[in-house]
N, C-alpha and C positions, 0 to 999 in steps of 0.2 A: 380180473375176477377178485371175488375177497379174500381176503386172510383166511384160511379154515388152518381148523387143527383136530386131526381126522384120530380117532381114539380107537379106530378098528374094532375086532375083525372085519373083512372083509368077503368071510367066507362064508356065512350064516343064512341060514332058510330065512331068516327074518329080514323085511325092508330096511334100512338104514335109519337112522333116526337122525336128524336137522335139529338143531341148538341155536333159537336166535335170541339173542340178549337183548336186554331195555337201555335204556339210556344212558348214557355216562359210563355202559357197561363193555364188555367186550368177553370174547370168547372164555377166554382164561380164566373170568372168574367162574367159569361152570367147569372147569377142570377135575373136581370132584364126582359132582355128580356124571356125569360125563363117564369116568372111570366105573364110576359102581355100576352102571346101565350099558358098557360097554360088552361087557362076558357075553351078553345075549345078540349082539348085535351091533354092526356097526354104527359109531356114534361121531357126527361131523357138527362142531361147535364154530361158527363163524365172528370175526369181527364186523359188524356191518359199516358203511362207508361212513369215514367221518369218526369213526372209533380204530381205537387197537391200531393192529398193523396192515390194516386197510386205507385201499385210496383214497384220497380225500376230495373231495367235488364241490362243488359253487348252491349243490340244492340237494334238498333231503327230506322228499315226500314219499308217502307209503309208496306210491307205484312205482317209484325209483328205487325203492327198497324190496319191494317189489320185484320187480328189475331183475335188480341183484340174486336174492335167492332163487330165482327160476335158473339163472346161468348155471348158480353150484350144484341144483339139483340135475340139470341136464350133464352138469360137468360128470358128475357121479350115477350118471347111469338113468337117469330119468323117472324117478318116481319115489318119496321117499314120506315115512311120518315125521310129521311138522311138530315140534314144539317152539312156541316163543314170550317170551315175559315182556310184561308190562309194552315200551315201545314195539318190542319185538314181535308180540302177542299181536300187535293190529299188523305190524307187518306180514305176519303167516297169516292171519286174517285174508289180509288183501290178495297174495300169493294163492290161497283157497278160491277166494271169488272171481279172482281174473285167470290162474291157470291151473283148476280143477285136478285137470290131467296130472298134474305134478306131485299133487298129494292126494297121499294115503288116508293118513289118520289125522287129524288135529288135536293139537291139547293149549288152550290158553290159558295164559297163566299172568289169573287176576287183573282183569281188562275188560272191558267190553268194545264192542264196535261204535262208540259214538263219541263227541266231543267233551273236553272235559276243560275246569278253569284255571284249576293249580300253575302257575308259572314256576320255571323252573330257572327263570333269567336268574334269580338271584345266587345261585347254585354254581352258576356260570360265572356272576362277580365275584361268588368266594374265590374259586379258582383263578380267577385272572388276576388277586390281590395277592398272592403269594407271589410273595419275592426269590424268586429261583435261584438266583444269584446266593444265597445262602444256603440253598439245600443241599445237601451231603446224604441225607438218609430221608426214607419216608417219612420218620417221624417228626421231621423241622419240617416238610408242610403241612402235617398232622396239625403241629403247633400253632401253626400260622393260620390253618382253617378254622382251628376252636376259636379263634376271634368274633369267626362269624357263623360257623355253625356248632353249637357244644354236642351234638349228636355224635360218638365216637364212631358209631356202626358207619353213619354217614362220611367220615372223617377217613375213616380204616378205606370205603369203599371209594372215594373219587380218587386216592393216592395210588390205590391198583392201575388208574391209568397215567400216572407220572413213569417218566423215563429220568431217574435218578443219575444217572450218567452224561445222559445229553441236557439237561433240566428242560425239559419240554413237556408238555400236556400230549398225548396222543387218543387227541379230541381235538376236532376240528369247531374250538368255542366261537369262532365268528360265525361259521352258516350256523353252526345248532342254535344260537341265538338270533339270528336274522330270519331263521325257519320253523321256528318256535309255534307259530301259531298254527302248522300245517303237521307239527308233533304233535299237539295238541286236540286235533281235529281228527275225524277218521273220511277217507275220501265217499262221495257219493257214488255207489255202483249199483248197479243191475244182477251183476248176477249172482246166484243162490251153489252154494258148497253142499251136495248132498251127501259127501262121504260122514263117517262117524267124527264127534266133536265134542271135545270133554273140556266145560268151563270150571276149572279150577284155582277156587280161591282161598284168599286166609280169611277169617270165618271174623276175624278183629278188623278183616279191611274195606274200604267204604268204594272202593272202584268197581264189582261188578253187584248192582243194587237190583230189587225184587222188580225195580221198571224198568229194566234193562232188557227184559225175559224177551218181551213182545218182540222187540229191534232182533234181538238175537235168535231167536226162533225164525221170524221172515228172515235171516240171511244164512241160516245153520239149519236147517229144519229137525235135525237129529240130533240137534244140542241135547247134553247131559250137564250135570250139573252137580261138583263136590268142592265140597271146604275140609279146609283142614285148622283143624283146635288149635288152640293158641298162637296161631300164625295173621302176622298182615300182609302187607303189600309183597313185604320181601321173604315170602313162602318158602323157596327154597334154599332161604339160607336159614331162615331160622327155624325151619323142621324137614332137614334133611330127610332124614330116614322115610317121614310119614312120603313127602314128596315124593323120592322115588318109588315109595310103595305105589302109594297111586298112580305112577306115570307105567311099572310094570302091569299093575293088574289092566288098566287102560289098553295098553298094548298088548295085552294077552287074549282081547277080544278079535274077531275077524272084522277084519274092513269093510266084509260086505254086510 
């Protein structure tokens, strides 16, 4: 099973809430939000495979991701609200469309259900051109990344998955790179998520666009639809507060 790191209670009228992170990411960095969303409800934040302290596997498509989160949602009781960002977003996605049953409420976060062009290979080469053999601290592959990417946000966030002790990536950069185009891609399916589904994005970010609707509507038919100001892609880091506003008031509606 994956990595979870279960933020409790456990003892709550409210369904449990599921944490699936985007790419390069991993449970941990939602640690925060995680905590503030917790009081109300139990809150289970996953490594997915290939990240964090999760297995690592030979392939890495939505339905194996898929897969995945159906086992943790079963592992914990069988039924629970879905949140997931950007990779993670089509993964709960797909988890909605193939096994209905599993989830409650949906909230994606800044994503849509369809193919997009952005490579992320290069992101990948940053990462594999740091010299580990010199790291001591996050900040020498900090260093070493502003060669190739000057984005410190960006900088700050792939080092959360270095293991500074062992000098290792805990990212599995050969499959994410050899599977690239199947992260990129959202799978072809049949079937329609009728429970409640809240598309939320950064209102600055160019990934869930006004032609999106159509796609999204035939697979979510109870799509809704909020942005939040001044925020992009990475919504909930850079407007915490608003974020978890709207993920309580979201969950404050009934499922049915």
């Amino acid at each position: 099973m994956l990595n979870v790191i279960d933020h409790g209670p456990a003892d709550t009228a409210e369904p449990p809430l599921l944490i699936v992170h985007g790419l390069f990411g991993s449970g941990r960095n939602w640690g925060a939000i995680a905590k503030r969303l917790a009081p109300k409800r139990q809150v289970i934040a996953v490594d997915q495979r290939n990240h964090g302290n999760s297995p690592w596997f030979d392939s890495h498509s939505y339905m194996d991701m898929a897969d995945d989160l159906a086992e943790v949602v079963t592992h914990f009781g069988g039924r629970m609200d879905v949140c997931g960002h950007s990779m993670g977003g089509k993964a709960a996605m797909t988890l909605a469309l193939t096994r209905p049953e599993l989830v409650n409420r949906l909230i994606v976060a800044d994503i849509a259900p369809v193919p997009y062009s952005h490579d992320q290979n290069e992101n990948i080469e940053a990462m594999r051109s740091v010299d580990l053999t010199k790291v001591t601290k996050r900040a020498d592959a900090s260093a070493q990344l502003a060669l190739r990417i000057p984005d410190t946000t960006l900088q700050s966030f792939f080092t959360q998955s270095l293991d500074v002790k062992e000098r290792r990536w805990r990212l599995n950069l050969d499959v994410l790179e050899r599977e690239m185009d199947k992260i990129l891609s959202f799978p072809e399916l049949d079937g329609v998520f009728e429970g409640p589904t809240l598309f939320l994005s950064g209102a600055a970010s160019t990934y869930v666009l006004p032609e999106h609707r159509t796609t999204i509507r035939g697979k979510f038919p109870k799509a809704r639809f909020a942005k939040i100001t001044g925020a992009g892609h990475w919504l909930h880091a850079e407007k915490p507060r608003e974020f978890i506003a709207s993920v309580e008031a979201w969950l404050a509606h009934p499922a049915s």
